[in-house]
C-alpha positions, -999 to 999 in steps of 0.1 A, spaced: 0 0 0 28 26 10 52 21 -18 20 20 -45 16 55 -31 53 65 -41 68 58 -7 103 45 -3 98 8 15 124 -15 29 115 -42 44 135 -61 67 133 -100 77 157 -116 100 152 -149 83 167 -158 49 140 -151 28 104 -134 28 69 -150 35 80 -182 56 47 -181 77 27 -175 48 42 -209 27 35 -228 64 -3 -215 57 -5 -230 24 12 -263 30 -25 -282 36 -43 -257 9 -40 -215 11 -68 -205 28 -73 -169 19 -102 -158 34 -141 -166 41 -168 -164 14 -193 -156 41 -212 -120 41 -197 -91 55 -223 -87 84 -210 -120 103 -174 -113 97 -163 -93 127 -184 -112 154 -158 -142 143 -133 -121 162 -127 -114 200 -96 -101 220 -94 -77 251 -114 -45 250 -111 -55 213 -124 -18 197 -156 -29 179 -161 2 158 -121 4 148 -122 -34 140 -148 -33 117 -137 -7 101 -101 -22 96 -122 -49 82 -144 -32 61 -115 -12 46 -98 -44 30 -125 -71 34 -123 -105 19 -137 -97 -17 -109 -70 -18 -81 -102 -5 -98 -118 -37 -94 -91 -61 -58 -86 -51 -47 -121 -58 -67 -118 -93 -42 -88 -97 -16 -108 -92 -26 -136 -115 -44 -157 -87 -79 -166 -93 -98 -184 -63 -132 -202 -54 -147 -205 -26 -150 -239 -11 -188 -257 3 -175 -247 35 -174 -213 28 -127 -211 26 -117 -193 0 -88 -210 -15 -66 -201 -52 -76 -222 -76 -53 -258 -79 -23 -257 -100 -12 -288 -108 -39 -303 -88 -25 -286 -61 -32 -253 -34 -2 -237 -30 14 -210 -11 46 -203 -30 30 -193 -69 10 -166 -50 42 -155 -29 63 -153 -59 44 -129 -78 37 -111 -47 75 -103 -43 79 -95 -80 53 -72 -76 67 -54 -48 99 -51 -61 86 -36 -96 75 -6 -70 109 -7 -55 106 -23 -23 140 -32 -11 144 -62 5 167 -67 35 170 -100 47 191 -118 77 178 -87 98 173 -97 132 153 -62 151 166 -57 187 159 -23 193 148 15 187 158 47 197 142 80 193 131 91 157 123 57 140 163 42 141 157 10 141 184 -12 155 193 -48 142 217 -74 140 229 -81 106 260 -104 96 276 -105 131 276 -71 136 247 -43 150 236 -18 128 210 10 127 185 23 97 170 54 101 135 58 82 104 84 85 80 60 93 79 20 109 56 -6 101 59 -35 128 45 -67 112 65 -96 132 34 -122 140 26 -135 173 49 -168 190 37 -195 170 59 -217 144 90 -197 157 111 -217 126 99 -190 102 107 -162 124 81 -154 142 97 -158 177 77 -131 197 112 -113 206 95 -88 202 78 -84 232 108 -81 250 115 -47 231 84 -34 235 81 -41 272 112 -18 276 92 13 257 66 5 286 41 -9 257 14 -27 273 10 -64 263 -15 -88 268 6 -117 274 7 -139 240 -11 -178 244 -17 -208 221 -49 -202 198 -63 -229 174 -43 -256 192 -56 -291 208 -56 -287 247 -43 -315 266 -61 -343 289 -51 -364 319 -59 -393 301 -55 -428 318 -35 -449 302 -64 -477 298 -80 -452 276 -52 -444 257 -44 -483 250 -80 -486 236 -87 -454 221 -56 -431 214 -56 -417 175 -95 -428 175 -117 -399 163 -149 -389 181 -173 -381 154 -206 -368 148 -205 -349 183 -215 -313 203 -192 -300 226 -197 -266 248 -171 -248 265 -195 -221 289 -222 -208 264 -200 -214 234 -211 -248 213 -196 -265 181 -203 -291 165 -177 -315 148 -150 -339 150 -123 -348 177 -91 -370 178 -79 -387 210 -42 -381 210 -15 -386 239 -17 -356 251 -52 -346 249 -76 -337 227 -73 -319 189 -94 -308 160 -113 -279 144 -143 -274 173 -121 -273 202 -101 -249 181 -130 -227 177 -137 -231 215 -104 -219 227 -114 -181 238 -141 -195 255 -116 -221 272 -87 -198 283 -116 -180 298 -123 -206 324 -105 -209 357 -105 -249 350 -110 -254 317 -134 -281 308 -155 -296 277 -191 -304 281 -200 -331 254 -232 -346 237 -221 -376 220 -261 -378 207 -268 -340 198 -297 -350 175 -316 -375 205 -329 -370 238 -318 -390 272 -356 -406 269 -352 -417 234 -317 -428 239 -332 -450 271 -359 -461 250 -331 -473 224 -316 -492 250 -351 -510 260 -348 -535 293 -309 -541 293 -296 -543 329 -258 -550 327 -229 -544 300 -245 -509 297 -213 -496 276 -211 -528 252 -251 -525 245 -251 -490 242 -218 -492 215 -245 -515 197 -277 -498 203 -267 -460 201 -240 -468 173 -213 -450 192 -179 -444 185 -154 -468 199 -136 -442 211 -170 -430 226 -172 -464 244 -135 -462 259 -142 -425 275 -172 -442 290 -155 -472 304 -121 -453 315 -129 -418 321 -124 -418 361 -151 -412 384 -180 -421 363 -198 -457 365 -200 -480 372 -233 -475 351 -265 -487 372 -289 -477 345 -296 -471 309 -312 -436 320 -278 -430 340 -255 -434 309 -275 -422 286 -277 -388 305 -238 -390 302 -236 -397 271 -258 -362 265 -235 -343 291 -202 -359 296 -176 -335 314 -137 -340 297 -114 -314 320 -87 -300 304 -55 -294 321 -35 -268 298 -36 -263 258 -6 -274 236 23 -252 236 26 -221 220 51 -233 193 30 -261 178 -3 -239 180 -17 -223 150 -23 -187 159 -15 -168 192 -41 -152 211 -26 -120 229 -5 -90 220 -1 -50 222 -30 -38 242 -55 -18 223 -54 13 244 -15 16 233 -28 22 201 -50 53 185 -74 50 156 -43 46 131 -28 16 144 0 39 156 21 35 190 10 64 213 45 61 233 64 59 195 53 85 171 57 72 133 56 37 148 30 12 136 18 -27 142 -5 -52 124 -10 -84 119 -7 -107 147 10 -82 172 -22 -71 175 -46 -85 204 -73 -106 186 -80 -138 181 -99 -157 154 -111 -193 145 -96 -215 117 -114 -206 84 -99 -180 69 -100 -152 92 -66 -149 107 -50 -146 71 -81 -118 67 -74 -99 95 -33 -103 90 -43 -83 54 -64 -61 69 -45 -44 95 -15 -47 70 -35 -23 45 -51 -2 72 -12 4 89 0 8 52 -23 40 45 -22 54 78 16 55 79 16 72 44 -12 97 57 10 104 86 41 109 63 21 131 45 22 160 72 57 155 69 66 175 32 101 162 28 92 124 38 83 114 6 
């Protein structure tokens, strides 16, 4: 946006080469964006004291029919998917990251964007000198105006490290510390579930987290628990003091009807009910192992488990292995431009920024989004600055 406008851009990386995060993205299929209408788009998002005006408009400034005509621009035509991703069309057969990336960088450097790799930021000082280590040594670049774009702490290997945070804290920015989003949580399993049921998915199933629900699919790991619905329930999970899942194995029947399925059966509730209720194997192994439940006394009894059976979570998977991270600079560091109060000429987007968002398409939209909305703003504030440009 800033160097389309006739600004002189650098942009600095401090790993080899540009857009490592965004080839991790594509490496299961580049989703974009969401096809869905406009109106539902920024209730997909939450964060603390997350500024609902500001957001939409951030949103509404580059939304995801503007994501789709920008990769048309760039030669990249894409469809929207039954479940409502947007994703390029296949080359090849295949959804990749890297075609996209390529003509992205040829693109910026035809409007003269330098590139300045193997930059590591450390530091600034006063008037936009920005500080780095570069080929052993520490050196310092001066510019007019900063764009901070260095993602959250998740898949570190492609730079995004969260160092970050550390720099910031000593200009007394305000953080909200940075936790795993879109990430399996883990389980105190014991192990006579695990040897019956671990890698066994839970299908078919409703699972609440407080007065959040999703419906979907699980898979017993190890560790815990993963897959997309307990991704989508994660704010409503780090909200909790003890984090727990409330399941309905049987969303579509009622405890009578599941009784009445069951008829006069009075023992081997769990093997019957595998039969009768056609649950999951890995269904049957929760209700045989999970501790203090049983032993079942009643068809009624485990059928109003099987509606309402509590899983508690003990911690979600580590920041590194998650897909997003929750967290970031606090909004009320920031004004309406996405500028630093405490660092004039200093901006942030991306995933610096404290929101979160489900799987889907809406963390690369909002990643665009703030990117655009920092771009103009820092060329509107260069513009009160005559010889900046």
């Amino acid at each position: 946006m800033a160097a389309a406008s006739g600004a002189e851009v650098t942009l600095y990386d401090a790993m080899r080469s540009v857009g490592r995060k965004f080839l991790v993205a594509g490496k299961s299929g580049l989703n974009l964006t969401n096809g869905e209408d406009f109106d539902s788009f920024p209730g997909r998002y939450s964060g603390t004291d997350l500024p609902g005006e500001l957001w939409e408009r951030i949103l509404k400034n580059f939304d995801n029919e503007a994501l789709r005509q920008w990769a048309s621009r760039l030669g990249i035509e894409t469809f929207v998917a039954s479940s409502g991703k947007v994703f390029p069309v296949a080359v090849n057969g295949t959804i990749k990251a890297a075609p996209l990336l390529r003509r992205w960088v040829e693109h910026l450097r035809e409007l003269g964007v330098s590139f300045q790799t193997n930059h590591q930021w450390v530091g600034i000082n006063p008037g936009c000198h920005l500080i780095f280590h570069h080929g052993g040594e520490t050196v310092t670049r001066q510019h007019d105006a900063v764009i901070l774009a260095l993602g959250g702490a998740s898949w570190p290997e492609t730079g995004s490290t969260a160092a970050w945070v550390d720099i910031l804290d000593l200009e007394e920015i305000g953080i909200i510390p940075l936790t795993s989003a879109n990430c399996g949580w883990e389980v105190d399993w014991p192990e006579a579930l695990l040897d019956e049921a671990e890698g066994l998915p839970l299908k078919n199933m409703e699972l609440r987290a407080g007065d959040t629900s999703r419906r979907g699919e699980l898979v017993i790991t190890r560790y815990g628990l993963e897959g997309g619905p307990i991704y989508h329930l994660g704010p409503a999970l780090r909200a909790q003091s003890t984090p727990e899942l409330i399941v309905d194995f049987k969303p579509d029947l009622t405890v009578e009807e599941l009784t009445k399925r069951l008829g006069p059966v009075a023992r081997n509730f769990v093997r019957e009910a595998r039969r009768r209720w056609k649950l999951d194997p890995a269904v049957g192994a929760l209700l045989k192992h999970l501790p203090d439940r049983g032993p079942w006394k009643s068809a009624e009894q485990l059928a109003r488990e099987v509606k309402h059976c509590r899983i508690p979570l003990t911690q979600p998977r580590p920041i590194a292995e998650a897909i997003s991270s929750a967290g970031g600079i606090r909004w009320s560091e920031l004004d309406d431009q996405l500028m630093l109060k405490k660092i004039p000429g200093v901006f942030a987007a991306g995933e610096m920024l404290d929101w979160d968002a489900p799987t889907g398409g809406y963390l690369m939209q909002a990643c665009f989004a703030t990117g655009t909305y920092a771009g103009e703003s820092a060329l509107d504030w260069l513009r009160q600055k005559p010889t900046a440009i």
